[in-house]
N, C-alpha and C positions, 0 to 999 in steps of 0.2 A: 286943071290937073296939077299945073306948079305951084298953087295954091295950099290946096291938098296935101300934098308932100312938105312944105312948109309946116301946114299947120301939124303933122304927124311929129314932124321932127322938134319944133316948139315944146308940144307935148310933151316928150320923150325927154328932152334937156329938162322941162319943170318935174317931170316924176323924177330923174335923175337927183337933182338938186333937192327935193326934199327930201330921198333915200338919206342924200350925203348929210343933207341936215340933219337928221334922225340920228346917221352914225356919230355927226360932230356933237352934237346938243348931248349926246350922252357918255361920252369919253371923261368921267369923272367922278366915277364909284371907284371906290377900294374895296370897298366887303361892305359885310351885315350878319345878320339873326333873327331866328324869331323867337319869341318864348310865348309860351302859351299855355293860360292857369284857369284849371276848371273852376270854375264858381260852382255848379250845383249838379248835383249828380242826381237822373233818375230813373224811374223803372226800364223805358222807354228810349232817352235820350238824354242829354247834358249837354250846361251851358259852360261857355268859354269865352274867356276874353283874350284878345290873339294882340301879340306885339308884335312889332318889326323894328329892327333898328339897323339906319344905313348911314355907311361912312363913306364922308366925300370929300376927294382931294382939293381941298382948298385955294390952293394956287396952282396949279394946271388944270383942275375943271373951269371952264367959262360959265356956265347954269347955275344957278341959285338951285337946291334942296327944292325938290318938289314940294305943293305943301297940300298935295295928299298924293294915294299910290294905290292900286287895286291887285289884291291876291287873289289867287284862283285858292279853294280846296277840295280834294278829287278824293275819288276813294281807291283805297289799294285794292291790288286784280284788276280792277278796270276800268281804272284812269276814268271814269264820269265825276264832270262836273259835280258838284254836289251844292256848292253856293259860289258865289262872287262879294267880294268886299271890300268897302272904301275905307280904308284908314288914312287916318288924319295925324298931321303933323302938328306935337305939342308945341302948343305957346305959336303956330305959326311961320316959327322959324328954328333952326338949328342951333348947335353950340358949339364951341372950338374945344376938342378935347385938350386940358392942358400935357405939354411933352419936356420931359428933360428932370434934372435935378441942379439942386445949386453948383454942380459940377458941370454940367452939359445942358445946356438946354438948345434943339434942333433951332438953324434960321427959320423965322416964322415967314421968310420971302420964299425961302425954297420946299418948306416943308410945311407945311398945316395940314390937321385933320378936321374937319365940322361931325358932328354925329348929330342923325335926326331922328327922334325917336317915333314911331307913331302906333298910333291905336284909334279903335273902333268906335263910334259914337255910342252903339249898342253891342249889347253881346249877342252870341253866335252861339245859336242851339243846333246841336247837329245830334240824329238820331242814330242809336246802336247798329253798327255796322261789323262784322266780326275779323273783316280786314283791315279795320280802321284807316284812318284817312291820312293825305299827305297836303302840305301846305307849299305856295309855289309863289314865288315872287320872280321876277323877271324885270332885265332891263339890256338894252345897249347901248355904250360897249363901254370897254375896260380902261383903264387908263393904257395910254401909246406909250408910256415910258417904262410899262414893265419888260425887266432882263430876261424871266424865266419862261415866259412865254412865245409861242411859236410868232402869232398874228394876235398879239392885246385890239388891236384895235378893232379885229374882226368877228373879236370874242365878246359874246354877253355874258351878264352876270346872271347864276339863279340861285335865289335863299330860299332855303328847304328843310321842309321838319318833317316826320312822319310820329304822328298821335296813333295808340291802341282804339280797340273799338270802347264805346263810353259805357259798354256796356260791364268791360272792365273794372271799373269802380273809381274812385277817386284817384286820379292821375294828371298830374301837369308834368310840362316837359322840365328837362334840366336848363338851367339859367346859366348864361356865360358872362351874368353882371357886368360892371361899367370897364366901358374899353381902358385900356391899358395907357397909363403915364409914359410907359418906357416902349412904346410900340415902335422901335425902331431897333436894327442891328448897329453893330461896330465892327467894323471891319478887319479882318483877321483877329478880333475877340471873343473866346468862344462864350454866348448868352445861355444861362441857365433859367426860364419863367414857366410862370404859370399862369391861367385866366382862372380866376376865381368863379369856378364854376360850381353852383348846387345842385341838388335834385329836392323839392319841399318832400317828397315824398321817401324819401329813404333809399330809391332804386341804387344796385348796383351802378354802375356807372364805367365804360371801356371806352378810352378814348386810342386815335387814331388820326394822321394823316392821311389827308385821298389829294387827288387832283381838283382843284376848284372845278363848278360845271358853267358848263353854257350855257346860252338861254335856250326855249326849243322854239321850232318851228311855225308853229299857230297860235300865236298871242293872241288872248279873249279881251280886249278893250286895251291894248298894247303892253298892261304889266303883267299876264299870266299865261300858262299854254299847258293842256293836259301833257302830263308825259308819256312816253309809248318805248314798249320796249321791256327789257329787262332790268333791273333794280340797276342803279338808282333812277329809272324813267327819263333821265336827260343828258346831253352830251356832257364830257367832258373838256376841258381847254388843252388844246394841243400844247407840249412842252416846248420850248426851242431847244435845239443840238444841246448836249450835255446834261441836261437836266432829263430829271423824271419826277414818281413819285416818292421815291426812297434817296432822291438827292435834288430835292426842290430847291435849293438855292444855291449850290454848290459847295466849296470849302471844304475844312476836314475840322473837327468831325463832322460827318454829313450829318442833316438835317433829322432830328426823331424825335422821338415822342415815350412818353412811359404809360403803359398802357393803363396801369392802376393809377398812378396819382396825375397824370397827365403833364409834367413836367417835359418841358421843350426844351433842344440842345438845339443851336444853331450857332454857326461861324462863318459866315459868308467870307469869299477871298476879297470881291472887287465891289465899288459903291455901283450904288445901280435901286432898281426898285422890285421886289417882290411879292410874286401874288401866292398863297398858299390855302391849304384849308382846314379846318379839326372837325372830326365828327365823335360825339360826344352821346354812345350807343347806351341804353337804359335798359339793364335784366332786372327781372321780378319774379323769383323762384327758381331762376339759372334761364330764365326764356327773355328772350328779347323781345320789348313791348314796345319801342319806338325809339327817336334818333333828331337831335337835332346839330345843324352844322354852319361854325361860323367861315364864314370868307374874307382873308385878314389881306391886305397888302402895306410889307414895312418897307422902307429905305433904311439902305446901309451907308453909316454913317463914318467919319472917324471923328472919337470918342475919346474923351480923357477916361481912363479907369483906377475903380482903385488901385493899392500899391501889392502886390500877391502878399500873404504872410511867408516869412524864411524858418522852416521847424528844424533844429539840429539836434543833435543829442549827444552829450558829453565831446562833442568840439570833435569828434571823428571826421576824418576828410571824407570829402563826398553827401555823408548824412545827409546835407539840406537838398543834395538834388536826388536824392534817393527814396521812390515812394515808402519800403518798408526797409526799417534799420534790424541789420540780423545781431544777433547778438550769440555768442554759444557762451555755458558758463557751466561749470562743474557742480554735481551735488554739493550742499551745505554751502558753496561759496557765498561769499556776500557781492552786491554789485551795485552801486546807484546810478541810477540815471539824471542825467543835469539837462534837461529839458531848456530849450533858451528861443522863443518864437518874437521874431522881430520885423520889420520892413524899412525901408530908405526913408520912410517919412513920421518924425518923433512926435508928428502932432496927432496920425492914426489913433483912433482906438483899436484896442489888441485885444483879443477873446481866445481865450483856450476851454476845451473839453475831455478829459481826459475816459476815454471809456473801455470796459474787457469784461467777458464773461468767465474768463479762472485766473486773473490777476487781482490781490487784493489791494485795490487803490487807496482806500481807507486807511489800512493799515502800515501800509508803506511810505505814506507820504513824511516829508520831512517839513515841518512847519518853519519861516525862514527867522532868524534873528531880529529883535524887532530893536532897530536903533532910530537915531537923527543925527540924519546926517544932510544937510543943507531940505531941499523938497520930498526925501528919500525919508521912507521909513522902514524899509526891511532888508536885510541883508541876507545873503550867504557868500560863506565863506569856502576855503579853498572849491571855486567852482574848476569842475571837469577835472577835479584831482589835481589840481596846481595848488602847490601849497603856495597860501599868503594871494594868492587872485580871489579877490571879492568881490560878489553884484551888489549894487545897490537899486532900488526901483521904488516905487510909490505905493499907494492904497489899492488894494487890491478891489476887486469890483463883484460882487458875486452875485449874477443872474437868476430867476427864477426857472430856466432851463437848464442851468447846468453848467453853464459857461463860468469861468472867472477871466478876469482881465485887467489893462491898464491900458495909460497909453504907451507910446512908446514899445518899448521891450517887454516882455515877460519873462519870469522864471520859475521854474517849478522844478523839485527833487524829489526823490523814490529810491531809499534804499531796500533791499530784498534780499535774503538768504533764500537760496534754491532748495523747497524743502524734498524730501528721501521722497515721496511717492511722486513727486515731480521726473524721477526720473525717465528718461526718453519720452518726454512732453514738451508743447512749446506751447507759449507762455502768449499771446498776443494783447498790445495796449495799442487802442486808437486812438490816436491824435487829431482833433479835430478844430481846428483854427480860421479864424479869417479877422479880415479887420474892416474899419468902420471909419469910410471917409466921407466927402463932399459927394462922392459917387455913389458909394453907397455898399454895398454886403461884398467882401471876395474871397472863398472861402479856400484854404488848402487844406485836403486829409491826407495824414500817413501812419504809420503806423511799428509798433516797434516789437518786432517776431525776438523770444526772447528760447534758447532748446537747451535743456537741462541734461547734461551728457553723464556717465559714470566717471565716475573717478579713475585718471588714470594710476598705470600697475607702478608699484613701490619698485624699485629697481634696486638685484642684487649685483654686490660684488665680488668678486675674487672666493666663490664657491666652485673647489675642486669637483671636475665629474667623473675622474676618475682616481682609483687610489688602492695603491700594490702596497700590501704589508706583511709581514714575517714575523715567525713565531718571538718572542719576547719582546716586537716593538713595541714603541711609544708612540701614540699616534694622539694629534691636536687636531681639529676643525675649526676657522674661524668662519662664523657665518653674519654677511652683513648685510643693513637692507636701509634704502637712505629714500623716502619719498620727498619726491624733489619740488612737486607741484605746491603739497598742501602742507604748509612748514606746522600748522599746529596740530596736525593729526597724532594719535597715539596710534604707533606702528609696532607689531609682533610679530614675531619669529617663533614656529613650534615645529622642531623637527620629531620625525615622527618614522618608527619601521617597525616588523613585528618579531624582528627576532636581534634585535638591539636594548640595552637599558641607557637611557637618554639622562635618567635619575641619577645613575650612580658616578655618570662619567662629567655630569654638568660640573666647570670648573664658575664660581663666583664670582665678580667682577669687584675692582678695587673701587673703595670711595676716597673720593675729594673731600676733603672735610672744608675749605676754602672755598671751592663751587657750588658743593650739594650734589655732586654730580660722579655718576658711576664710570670708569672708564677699566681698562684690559691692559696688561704693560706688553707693549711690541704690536698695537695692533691699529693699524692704520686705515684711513678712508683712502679714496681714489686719489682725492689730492696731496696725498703723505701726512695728513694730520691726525693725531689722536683722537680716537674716537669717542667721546663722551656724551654720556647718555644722560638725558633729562627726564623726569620724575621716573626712573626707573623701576623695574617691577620682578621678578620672575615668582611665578605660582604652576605648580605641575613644571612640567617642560616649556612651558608660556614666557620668554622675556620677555617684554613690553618698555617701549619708551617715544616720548616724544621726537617725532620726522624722522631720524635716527634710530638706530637699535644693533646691536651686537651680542653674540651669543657667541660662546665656547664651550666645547668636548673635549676630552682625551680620554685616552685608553691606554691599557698593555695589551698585547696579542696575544693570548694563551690559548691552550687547547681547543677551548669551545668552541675559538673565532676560526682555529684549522679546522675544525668538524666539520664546520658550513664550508668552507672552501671560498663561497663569495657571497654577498650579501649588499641591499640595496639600502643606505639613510638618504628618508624624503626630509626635506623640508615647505613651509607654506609660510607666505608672508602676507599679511593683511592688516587693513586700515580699520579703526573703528567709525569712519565717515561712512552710512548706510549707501550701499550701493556700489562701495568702490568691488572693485576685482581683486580676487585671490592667486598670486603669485606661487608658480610650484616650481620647483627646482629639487635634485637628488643627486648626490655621489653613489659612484658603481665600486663597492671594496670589494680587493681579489685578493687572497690569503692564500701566497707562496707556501705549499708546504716545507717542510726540515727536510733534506735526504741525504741519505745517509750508507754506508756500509760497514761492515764488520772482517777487521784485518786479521791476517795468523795469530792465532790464538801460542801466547808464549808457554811453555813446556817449563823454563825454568824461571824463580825470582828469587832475589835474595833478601831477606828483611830485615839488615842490621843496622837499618839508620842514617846509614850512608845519603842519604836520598837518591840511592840510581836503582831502581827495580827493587823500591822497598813493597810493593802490595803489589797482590797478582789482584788483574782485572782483565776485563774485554779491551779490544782496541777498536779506532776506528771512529764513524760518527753516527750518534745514537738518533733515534727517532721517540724521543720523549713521548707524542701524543700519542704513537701506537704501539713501543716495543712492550712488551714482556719475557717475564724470563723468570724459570724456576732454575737453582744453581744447588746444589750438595757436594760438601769435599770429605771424605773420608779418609781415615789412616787406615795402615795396610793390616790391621788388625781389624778393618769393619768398623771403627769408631766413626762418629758422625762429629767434625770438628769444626762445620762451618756452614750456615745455610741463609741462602738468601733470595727475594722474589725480586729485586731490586735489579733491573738490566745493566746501571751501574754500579753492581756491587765492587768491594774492593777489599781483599781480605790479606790483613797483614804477620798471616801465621801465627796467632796467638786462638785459644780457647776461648769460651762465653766468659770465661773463671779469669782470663788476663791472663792467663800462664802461657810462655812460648812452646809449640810445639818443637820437635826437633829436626835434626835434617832428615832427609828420608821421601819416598816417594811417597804421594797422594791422588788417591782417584777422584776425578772429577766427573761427575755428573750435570750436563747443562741440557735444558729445553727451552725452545723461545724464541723469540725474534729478537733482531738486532739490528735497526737502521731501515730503512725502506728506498725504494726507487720509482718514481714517478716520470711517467709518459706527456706527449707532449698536452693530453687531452686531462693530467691530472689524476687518471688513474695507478693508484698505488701497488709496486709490489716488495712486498717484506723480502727481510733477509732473514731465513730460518738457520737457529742454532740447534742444534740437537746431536748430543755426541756425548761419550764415556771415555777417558783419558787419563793420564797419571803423567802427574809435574811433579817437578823437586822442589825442595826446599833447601836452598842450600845458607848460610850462613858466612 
């Protein structure tokens, strides 16, 4: 019996020990692929030749590269067997993929990869199946030193493709060609790559991160196991804490994929080893007709990198660490941009791209001075608007993509006039840089957002708004208008109202014969200087002159201007730069009317020269705009010896004939008004005269 129990437990330690063997002997894959390319296609069925290629960690696996490997291939919906096959390892043995650049290259003690490629002695005819088939490689286990994984060492690896039915037509899977130079990260650097992946057949092509899988359950001669279950048929590798599928390695930026061109961002924080996976899915008419997936594991490294390119633009502070440089600039202005892309290391190569869809780069550029000056052949001058600072730099390099470059620095100019339809648009130029070291490509883009605003308003000065005038004044307006922004603009002045004449009142302006230049005597700018106008103009009511401009009116107040009582002069000031803003401005005139009354009328005058009460008149103060007045003086015979419609008549007792009349009474006859009185609202009331009387005449 204790026999027995010995020999059970013997037992039990030798299966034990060669489980553990099993797990140890295989702790030394990274990844793999398959690809697989129809040779002939027929009515019935079609042949294929099937690859596998596996990658193994060279200094922490202990096993040599199998030197063969058997795939299961099952058919989709139901997972049955469909063949078994022995693929054979080329040449026997494996190859050291090479890793690194003249800048970095990984220790070959801690880091190596082998890749073994294998394939079929014969081809693989498999018949039209309308679920088409999946391909299944299997092995355990993973390498122990992966970070991202929960239990690497308790996880197997499975490399998996799924093919349409053959009955499809001419279809090979997409190819993830030869493993990668650079298959490692750099830690806290964030990597831009790609696997040069094809399709011979033209498919669409959508790529994707998943979770590497596990092996499954019931391995067919140890390297294959139908899968069971739902898509994709086999487990997946549990993550460890912090990781998933959407941040497989950790770091920022997390770990992704572009789904069209398949470009990979990754940035790992800490060194360590990572297992990850790409599935590289193939539409054919907008459907998906199969899928194959590599299983990649890199170590993160630290890395020498290139040096970043520094893009500035016209020496503004900040610019270089600014993705997009703003710019605002008024219509018609002009602006150059001094472009200046450089890094800490003079022996770099330096590449610029300059690109935009409504910026004319062509037409802008400014070609640089071509001198010798020591290794230097082209210059500009006053760079970034510093007069007398000048670049010098070398042979320019000019790419069949578009790039131009040097080493060291680069410089590049672009002058521009903001043109009139540009207004409230913006302008955008991408800047696209990197440079070119021992390391190899680093690229920075930015880019320079450029908004075309209007022109700002011409600003008036010392324009009265309001303005109280009386019958017979004399009334000036100076009007001035100084744009301050755009010094070469031609700036006008047109005042303008509909019951004003602008024509008759415009007062000329004096010329400089010394300057050429028009100016106004007494007429001042804001800062007390005399105003003088350049290429000056006036056409209709239109002054016009360069940044500057001044205009003058006067008047007399006469009746017409009481008739109106008040009345509005506009003015408008505007730029001939397209786009700018039109400026309005107006004086409110209020025309005090005359008032007036009519005093005792005298009874007696005497008219002999003396000058004291030589002419009989009205007394009082007259209202010019509105009196009237009909007057007749008669002698006491009925003679008519004096008549007048004149409200300031003045009669100094003589006949039409010049003869003096004598002394003696005379009747007077008066009708009319005389002086008026206004309210505080402006409404008028007369002073009526209307009356028959008899004065003397005395002598």
């Amino acid at each position: 019996m204790i026999k027995l129990i010995y020999k059970n437990i013997f037992l039990f330690v030798i299966t034990l020990l060669l489980f553990c063997s099993s797990k140890i002997h295989a702790t030394h894959l990274i990844g793999g692929d398959f690809k697989v390319t129809m040779i002939s296609h027929g009515s019935n069925s079609s042949v294929y030749d099937v690859q596998l290629r596996l990658y193994r960690d060279d200094v922490n696996g202990a096993v040599n590269m199998p030197t063969s490997v058997t795939i299961g291939i099952y058919k989709v919906g139901t997972n049955n067997l469909q063949t078994i096959k022995t693929l054979y390892l080329n040449g026997g043995s494996g190859s050291i993929v090479p890793l690194g650049d003249p800048c970095f290259t990984p220790n070959p003690a801690i880091f190596r990869i082998e890749e073994g490629v294998y394939n079929s002695l014969t081809p693989v005819t498999l018949p039209n199946f309308s679920m088409g088939y999946y391909l299944h490689y299997e092995t355990c286990c993973r390498n122990g030193l992966v970070s991202n994984l929960l239990n690497p060492t308790s996880d197997g690896i499975s490399i998996f493709a799924i093919i349409p039915d053959p009955g499809l037509g001419q279809n090979s899977t997409p190819d993830f060609g030869s493993y990668p130079n650079d298959a490692y990260f750099c830690v806290n650097n964030t990597k831009f790559f790609t696997w040069p992946v094809t399709d011979p057949d033209g498919d669409s092509l959508v790529f994707s991160l998943v979770p590497p899988l596990d092996d499954g359950t019931n391995p067919n001669n140890g390297n294959s196991a139908p899968g069971g279950g739902a898509y994709p048929f086999y487990p997946t590798c549990a993550y460890a804490p912090g990781y998933n599928q959407f941040n497989a390695i950790g770091g920022s930026p997390q770990m992704s994929i572009n789904s069209v061109t398949g470009e990979i961002t990754a940035c790992p924080s800490i060194f360590g080893y990572f297992a990850f996976a790409v599935r590289v899915e193939e539409f054919r008419n907008g459907v998906k007709i199969g899928e194959v997936r590599r299983d990649a594991q890199y170590k993160s490294e630290s890395c020498v990198l290139a040096n970043p390119p520094q893009i500035s633009v016209n020496d503004a502070p900040n610019s270089a660490t600014l993705d997009t440089f703003l710019v605002d600039v008024y219509v018609t202005d002009s602006i150059c941009f001094d472009i200046e892309v450089g890094t800490n290391d003079p022996l770099d190569s330096m590449y610029l791209r300059l690109t935009s869809n409504n910026f004319d780069l062509y037409d802008t550029y400014v070609a640089p001075d071509s001198v010798i000056s020591g290794n230097n052949s082209f210059a500009y001058y006053d760079w970034n608007n510093i007069t007398g600072d000048t670049v010098n730099f070398g042979n320019i390099i000019l790419l069949n993509n578009g790039y131009m470059g040097t080493t060291g620095t680069f410089y590049r100019r672009h002058c521009w006039q903001a043109p009139c339809e540009g207004i409230d648009s913006t302008f955008f130029i991408n800047m696209d840089a990197y440079t070119v070291d021992c390391s190899g490509y680093n690229p920075e883009v930015k880019e320079i957002s450029v908004h075309v605003n209007k022109k700002p308003s011409p600003t008036f000065l010392d324009i009265p708004s309001d303005i109280s005038v009386t019958l017979d004044d004399t009334m000036c307006i100076d009007l001035f208008a100084e744009d301050t922004f755009n010094i070469n603009d031609t700036l006008s002045i047109e005042p303008y109202s509909g019951n004003f004449s602008f024509d008759s009142t415009f007062v000329h302006p004096l010329f400089n014969n010394l300057t050429g230049e028009h100016y106004y005597e007494n007429f001042n700018d804001s800062l007390g200087y005399t105003v003088s106008m350049i290429d000056y103009s006036h056409v209709g009511d239109i002054s016009s002159a360069v940044q500057k401009v001044a205009l003058r009116f006067c008047w007399v107040t006469d009746c017409d201007y009481v008739f109106q009582k008040e009345f509005d002069l506009n003015y408008r000031a505007f730029s001939s730069v397209c786009g700018s803003d039109t400026v309005f401005a107006s004086s409110h005139v209020t025309v005090e009317p005359p008032s007036g009354d009519v005093k005792e009328i005298p009874n007696v005058f005497t008219p002999n020269g003396d000058g004291d009460n030589d002419v009989y008149s009205l007394a009082g103060q007259e209202d010019p705009c509105y009196d009237v007045m009909e007057v007749k003086i008669y002698n006491r015979w009925g003679q008519l010896v004096f008549s007048s419609d004149d409200p300031n008549f003045e009669w100094d007792g003589t006949l039409d004939n010049g003869n003096r009349c004598g002394d003696g009474a005379y009747l007077v006859i008066m009708d009319g008004t005389f002086g008026s009185t206004y309210d505080d609202d402006g409404n008028r009331t007369s002073n009526p005269v209307r009356d028959e009387f008899w004065i003397h005449l005395l002598k």
